[in-house]
NUGUMAR-424826 format. One line per field, with one value per residue (C-alpha): residue number from 1; x, y, z. Coordinates in nm, 2 decimals, decimal comma, padded with zeros to 4 digits. Example, Ala and Ser with C-alpha at 12.3 -4.5 7.8 and 13.67 -1.06 7.14 Angstrom:
BEGIN
timar = 1  2
u = 01,23  01,37
v = -00,45  -00,11
w = 00,78  00,71
//
This chain:
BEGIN
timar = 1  2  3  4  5  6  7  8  9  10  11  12  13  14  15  16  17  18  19  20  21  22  23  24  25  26  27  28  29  30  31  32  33  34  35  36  37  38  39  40  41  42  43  44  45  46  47  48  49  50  51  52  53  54  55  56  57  58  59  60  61  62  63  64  65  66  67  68  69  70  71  72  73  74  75  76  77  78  79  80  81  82  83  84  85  86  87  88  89  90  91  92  93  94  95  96  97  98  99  100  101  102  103  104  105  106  107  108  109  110  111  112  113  114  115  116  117  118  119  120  121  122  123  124  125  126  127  128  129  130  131  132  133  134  135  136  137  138  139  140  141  142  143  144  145  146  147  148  149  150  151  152  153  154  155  156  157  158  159  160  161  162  163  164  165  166  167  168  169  170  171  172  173  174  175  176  177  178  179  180  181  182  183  184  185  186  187  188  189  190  191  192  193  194  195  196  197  198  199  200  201  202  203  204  205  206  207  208  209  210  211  212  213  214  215  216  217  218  219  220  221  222  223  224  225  226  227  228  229  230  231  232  233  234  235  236  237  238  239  240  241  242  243  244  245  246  247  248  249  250  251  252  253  254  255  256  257  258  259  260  261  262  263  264  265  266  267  268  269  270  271  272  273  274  275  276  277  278  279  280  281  282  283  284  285  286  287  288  289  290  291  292  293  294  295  296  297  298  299  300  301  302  303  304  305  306  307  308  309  310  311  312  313  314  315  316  317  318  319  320  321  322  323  324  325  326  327  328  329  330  331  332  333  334  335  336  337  338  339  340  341  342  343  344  345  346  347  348  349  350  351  352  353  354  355  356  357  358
u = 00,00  00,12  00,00  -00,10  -00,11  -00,37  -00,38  -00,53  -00,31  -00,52  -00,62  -00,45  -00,62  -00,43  -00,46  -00,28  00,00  -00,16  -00,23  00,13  00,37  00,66  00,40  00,31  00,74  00,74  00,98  01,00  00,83  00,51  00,45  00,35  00,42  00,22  00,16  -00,19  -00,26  00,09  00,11  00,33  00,13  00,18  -00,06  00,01  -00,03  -00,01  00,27  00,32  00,32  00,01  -00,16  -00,03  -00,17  -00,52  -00,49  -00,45  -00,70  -00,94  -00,88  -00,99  -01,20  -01,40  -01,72  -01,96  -02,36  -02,40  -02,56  -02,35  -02,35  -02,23  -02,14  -01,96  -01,78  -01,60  -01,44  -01,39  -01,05  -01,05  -00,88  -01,11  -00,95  -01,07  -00,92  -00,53  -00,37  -00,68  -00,90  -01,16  -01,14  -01,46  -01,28  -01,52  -01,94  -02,20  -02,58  -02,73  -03,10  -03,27  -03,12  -03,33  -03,66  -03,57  -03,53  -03,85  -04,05  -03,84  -03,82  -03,57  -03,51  -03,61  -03,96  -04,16  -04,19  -04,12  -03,80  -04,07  -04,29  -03,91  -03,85  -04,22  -04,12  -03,75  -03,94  -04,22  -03,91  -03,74  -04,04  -04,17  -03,81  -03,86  -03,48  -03,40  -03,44  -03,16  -02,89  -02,88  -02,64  -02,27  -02,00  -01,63  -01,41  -01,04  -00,98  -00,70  -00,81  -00,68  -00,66  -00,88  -01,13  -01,07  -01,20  -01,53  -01,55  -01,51  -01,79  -02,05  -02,00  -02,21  -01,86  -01,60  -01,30  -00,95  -00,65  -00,27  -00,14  00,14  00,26  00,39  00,45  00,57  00,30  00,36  00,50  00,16  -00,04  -00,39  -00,33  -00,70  -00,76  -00,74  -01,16  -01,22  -01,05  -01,30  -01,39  -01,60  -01,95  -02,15  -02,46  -02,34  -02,03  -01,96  -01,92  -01,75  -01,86  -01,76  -01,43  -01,09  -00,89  -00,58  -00,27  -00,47  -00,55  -00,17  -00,10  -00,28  -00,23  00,20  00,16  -00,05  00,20  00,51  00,37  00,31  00,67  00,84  00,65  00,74  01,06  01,13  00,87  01,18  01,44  01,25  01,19  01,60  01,47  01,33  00,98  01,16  01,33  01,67  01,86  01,95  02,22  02,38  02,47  02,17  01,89  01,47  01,22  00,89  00,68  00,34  00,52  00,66  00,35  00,17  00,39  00,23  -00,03  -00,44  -00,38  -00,14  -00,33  -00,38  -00,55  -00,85  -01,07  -01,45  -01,71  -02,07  -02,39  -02,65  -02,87  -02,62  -02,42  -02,74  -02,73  -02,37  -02,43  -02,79  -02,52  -02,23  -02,33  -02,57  -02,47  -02,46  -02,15  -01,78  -01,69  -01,38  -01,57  -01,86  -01,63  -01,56  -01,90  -02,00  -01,75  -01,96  -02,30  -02,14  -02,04  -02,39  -02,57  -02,36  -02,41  -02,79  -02,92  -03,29  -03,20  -03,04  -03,31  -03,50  -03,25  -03,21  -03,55  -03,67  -03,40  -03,20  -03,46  -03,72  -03,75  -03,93  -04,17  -04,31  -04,72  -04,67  -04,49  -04,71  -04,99  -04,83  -04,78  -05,15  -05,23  -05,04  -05,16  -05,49  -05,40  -05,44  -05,26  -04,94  -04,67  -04,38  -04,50  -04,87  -04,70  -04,55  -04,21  -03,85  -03,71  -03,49  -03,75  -03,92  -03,62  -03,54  -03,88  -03,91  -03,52  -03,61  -03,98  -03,79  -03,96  -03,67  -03,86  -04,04  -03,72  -03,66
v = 00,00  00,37  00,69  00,92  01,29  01,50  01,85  02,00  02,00  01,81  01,54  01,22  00,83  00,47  00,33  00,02  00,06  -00,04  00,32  00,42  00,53  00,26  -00,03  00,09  00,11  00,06  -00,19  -00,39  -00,71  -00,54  -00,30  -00,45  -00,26  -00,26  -00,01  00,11  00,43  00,48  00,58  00,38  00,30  00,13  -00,12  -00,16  -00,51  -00,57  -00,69  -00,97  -00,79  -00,61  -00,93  -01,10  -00,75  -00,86  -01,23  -01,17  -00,87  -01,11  -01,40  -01,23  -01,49  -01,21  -01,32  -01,08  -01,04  -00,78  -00,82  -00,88  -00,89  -01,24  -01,16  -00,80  -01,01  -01,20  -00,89  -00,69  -00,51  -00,69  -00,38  -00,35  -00,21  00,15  00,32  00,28  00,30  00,38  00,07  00,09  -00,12  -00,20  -00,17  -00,14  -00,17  -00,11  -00,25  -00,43  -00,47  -00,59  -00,25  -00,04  -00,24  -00,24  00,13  00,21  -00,01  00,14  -00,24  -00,45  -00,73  -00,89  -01,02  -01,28  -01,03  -01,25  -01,10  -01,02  -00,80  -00,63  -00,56  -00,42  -00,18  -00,09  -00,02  00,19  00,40  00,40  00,51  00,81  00,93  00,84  00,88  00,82  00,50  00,44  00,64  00,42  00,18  00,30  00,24  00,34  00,31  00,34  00,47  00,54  00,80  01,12  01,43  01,61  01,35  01,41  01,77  01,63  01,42  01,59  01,85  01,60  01,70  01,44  01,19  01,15  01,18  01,17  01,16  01,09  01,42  01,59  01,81  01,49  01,23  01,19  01,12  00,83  00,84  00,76  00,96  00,89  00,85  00,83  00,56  00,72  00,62  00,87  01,15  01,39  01,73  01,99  01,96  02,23  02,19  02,12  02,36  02,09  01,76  01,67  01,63  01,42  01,18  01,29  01,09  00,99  01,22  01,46  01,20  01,03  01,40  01,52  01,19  01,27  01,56  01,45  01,21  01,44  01,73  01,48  01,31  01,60  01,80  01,49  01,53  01,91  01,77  01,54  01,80  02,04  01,79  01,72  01,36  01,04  00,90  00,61  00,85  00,83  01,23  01,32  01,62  01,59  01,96  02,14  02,15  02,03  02,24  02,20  01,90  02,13  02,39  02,13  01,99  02,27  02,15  01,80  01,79  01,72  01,36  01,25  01,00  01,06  00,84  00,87  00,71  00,80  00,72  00,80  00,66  00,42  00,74  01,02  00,71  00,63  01,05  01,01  00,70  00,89  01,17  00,99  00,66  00,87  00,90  01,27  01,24  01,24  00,90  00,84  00,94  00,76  00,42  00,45  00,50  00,13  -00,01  00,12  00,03  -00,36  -00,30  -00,19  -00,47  -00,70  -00,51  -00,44  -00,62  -00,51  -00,15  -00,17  -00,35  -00,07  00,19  00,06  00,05  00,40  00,61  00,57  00,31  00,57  00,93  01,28  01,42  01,79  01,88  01,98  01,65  01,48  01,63  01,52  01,15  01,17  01,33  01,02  00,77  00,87  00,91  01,29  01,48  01,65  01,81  02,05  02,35  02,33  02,12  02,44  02,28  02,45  02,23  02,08  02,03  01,84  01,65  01,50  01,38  01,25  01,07  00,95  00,77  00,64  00,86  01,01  01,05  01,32  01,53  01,88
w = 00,00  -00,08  00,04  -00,26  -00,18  -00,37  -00,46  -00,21  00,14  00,35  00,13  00,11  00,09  00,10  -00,21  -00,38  -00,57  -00,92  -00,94  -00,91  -01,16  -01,08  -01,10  -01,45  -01,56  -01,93  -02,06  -02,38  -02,20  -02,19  -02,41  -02,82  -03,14  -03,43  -03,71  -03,77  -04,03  -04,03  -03,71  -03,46  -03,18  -02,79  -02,65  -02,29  -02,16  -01,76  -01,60  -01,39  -01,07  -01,19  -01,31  -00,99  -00,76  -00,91  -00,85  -00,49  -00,48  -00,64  -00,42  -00,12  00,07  00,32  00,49  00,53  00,60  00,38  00,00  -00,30  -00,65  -00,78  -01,16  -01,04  -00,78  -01,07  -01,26  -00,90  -00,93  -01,30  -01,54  -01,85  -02,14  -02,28  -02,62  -02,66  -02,23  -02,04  -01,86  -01,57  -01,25  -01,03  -00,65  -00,46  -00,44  -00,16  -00,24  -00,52  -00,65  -00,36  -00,16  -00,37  -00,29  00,04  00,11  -00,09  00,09  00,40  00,55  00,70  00,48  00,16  00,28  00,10  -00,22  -00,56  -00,81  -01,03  -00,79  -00,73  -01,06  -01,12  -00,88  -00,99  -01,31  -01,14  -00,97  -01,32  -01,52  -01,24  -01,13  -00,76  -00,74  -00,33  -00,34  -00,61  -00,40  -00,16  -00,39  -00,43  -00,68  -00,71  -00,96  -01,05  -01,39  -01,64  -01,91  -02,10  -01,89  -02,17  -02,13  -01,79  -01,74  -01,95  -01,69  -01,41  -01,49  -01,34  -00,99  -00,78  -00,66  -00,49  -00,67  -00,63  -00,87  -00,96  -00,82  -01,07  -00,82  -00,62  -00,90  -01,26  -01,51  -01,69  -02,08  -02,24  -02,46  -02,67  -03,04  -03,17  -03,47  -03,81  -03,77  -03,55  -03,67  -03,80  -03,89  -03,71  -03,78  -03,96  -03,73  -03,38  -03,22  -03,03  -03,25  -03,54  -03,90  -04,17  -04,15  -04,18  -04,43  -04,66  -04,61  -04,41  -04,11  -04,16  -04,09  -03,81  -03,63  -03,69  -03,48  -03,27  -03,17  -03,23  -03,00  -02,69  -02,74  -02,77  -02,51  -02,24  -02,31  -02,25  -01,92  -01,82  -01,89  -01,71  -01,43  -01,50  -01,45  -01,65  -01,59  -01,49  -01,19  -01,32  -01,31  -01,64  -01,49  -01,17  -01,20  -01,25  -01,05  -01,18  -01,19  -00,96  -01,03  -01,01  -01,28  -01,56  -01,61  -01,73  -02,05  -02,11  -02,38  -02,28  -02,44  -02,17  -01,91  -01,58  -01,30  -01,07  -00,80  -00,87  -00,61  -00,67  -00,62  -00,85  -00,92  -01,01  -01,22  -01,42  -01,50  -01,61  -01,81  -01,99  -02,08  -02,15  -02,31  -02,55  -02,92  -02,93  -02,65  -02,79  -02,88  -02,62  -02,33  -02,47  -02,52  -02,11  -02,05  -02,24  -02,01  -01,75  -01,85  -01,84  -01,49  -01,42  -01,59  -01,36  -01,03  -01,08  -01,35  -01,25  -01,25  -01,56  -01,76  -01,65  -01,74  -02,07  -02,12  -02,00  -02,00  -02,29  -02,54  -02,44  -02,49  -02,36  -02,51  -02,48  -02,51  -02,89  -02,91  -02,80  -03,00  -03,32  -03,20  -03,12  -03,42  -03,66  -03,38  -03,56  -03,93  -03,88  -04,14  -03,93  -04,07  -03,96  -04,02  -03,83  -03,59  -03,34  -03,33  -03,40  -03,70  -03,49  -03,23  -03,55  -03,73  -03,31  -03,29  -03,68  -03,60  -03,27  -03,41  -03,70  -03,94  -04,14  -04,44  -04,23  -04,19  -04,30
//
C-alpha cells in the first residue's frame, strides 16, 4: 500500500500501488508494437506484478452479511480495457437490487416479495423518477483515461473523486493516439461535434503531430523535471524544476488516473449523458464499459434503465400532439406542428420517421 497525496493539502487516501507510476514502468516485456494508419502506436499489456496484484485482490475470501452482487464479484478489481492506455477497474461496491426495494418499501429485509414484484417496482421507480431510493447503492471506480477526457469528466459534480497528483509524481509516458476512424472534422450543425471523417494524407498527418507534440513535449517535461519518468537524473549539476510547474507543458492527451465514487442514481445521470450518441466517442467508449459493470451489479435497474431512459424518450405537449395526431392518421406536418425544426427533425429521428425530416 502507498500513500497518494492529492492536490489539495489536506487530502491524502491509501490506495494500492496499481495506481502508481513505478508499477506501471514501461519496458519492452510489456508493451507491443504494431503499425496502424501509419502511425506507430503502444498497446500496454499488464505486467506480472500487476496481473499478480489482481490475483490476490481477487482471491480475497472475506465473509460478510452484507448483500453482494455475484457476476460483479467475478471482474472486482479486473482492469477493462478503454481506447489505446486507459481501462476501468470495479474496487469497490456497496448495495445491489434488492437494496433499492428495500429502502423504498423502507423495510428491514427482503420479505416474502417474488423477483418479479421487485423488478415491477424498480421499473415503477425508473419510469416516475422516484430517485431516493436508487442512492442508496454506491460504486467506485479506479480509472486510467486522457486528462482532456478528464476535465469532461469531471464537470459532473455528484462523486467523490480523487486523482494521480502531478505536483507529487511523474505522469507516466503515455499519450492517446486516436484511430485514423475517428478523426473527423468539425460539424457544420453542432459547435460541439465533429462532421464528416478525416482521411488519406490529411489523417496520416494530423495523427503525426499528434503524436510528435506529446513526445516532444514529455521530453522538455523530463528536462524540465532534470529527471526520467523512470526516476533516473538526467544532470547531476543542474537542479529540476517543480513538479506542479513542468506539467503545465504536457499535452491534454497525456493520461492521468483517478478514484470516482458515486452513487446508483447520479451514475445512471452520467451514463444517460455519456453513453448517449450525441456524446464524444472516447468518453462515450468508457461509459459502455460502464454500463457492463452496471448490468452486472444491478441487473434489475439496468433493464430498466435501458429501457426508459436511454430506449425511451421525452416528449413535450406539442410533441405529444403530433404523436396523437399520426396515432390517428391525422394529417401532421412540420410547419402546423409548433415545433422549431430541430425540435421536429429530433422527434421525426427518434420515431424512425426520417422521411419526415426537414
Amino acid at each position: 500500500m502507498v500513500e497518494v497525496v492529492g492536490t489539495a493539502p489536506t487530502s491524502a487516501m491509501v490506495i494500492t500501488k496499481f495506481v502508481y507510476r513505478h508499477s506501471w514502468k514501461t519496458n519492452i516485456y510489456n508493451i507491443k508494437l504494431y503499425y496502424k494508419d501509419s502511425i506507430l502506436k503502444f498497446i500496454m499489456k499488464l505486467t506480472k506484478e500487476q496481473k499478480q496484484e489482481i490475483t490476490d485482490q481477487q482471491s480475497q475470501k472475506n465473509i460478510t452479511k452484507r448483500v453482494t452482487s455475484p457476476e460483479l464479484e467475478k471482474i472486482l478489481y479486473e482492469a477493462l480495457p478503454v481506447l489505446d492506455h486507459g481501462f476501468i477497474r470495479v474496487v469497490d461496491y456497496m448495495g445491489d437490487d434488492t437494496s433499492i426495494v428495500q429502502s423504498a418499501r423502507v423495510s428491514y429485509g427482503k420479505g416474502t416479495k417474488k423477483v418479479s414484484t421487485d423488478a415491477g417496482l424498480i421499473k415503477y421507480l425508473m419510469r416516475h423518477r422516484h430517485s431516493t431510493p436508487f442512492e442508496m447503492c454506491e460504486i467506485k471506480y479506479h480509472v486510467k483515461l486522457p486528462i482532456f477526457i478528464a476535465r469532461q469528466w469531471i464537470r459532473h459534480r455528484t462523486a467523490n473523486v480523487n486523482e494521480y497528483s502531478a505536483r507529487y509524481s511523474i505522469l507516466d509516458k503515455e499519450f492517446y493516439l486516436p484511430a485514423k476512424e475517428n478523426l473527423a472534422a468539425q460539424s457544420s450543425t453542432n459547435r460541439q461535434g465533429r462532421g464528416n471523417l478525416i482521411n488519406g494524407k490529411q489523417a496520416d498527418e494530423i495523427l503525426g503531430l499528434l503524436k510528435e507534440d506529446a513526445q516532444r513535449n514529455y521530453e522538455n517535461y523530463e528536462k524540465m523535471l532534470n529527471e526520467t519518468f523512470e526516476g533516473k537524473v538526467i544532470d547531476d549539476k543542474k537542479q529540476g524544476l517543480a513538479r506542479e510547474l513542468a506539467r503545465m507543458n504536457l499535452t491534454l492527451n497525456s493520461y492521468t488516473q483517478w478514484y470516482w465514487k458515486t452513487d446508483l442514481l447520479n451514475l445512471l445521470n452520467f451514463l444517460s449523458l455519456r453513453a448517449d450518441s450525441h456524446a464524444q466517442y472516447e468518453i462515450r467508449e468508457y461509459a459502455n464499459v460502464m454500463i457492463n459493470t452496471l448490468k452486472k451489479w444491478v441487473p434489475i435497474t439496468y433493464e430498466a434503465f435501458m429501457d426508459y431512459r436511454v430506449g425511451g424518450m421525452e416528449l413535450s405537449s406539442k410533441g405529444k400532439a403530433v404523436v396523437s395526431k399520426m396515432i390517428k392518421g391525422e394529417k401532421c406536418e412540420y410547419e402546423n406542428s409548433g415545433l422549431s425544426k430541430r425540435e421536429w427533425n429530433e422527434l421525426m429521428s427518434s420515431l424512425g420517421f426520417n422521411d419526415n425530416l426537414v
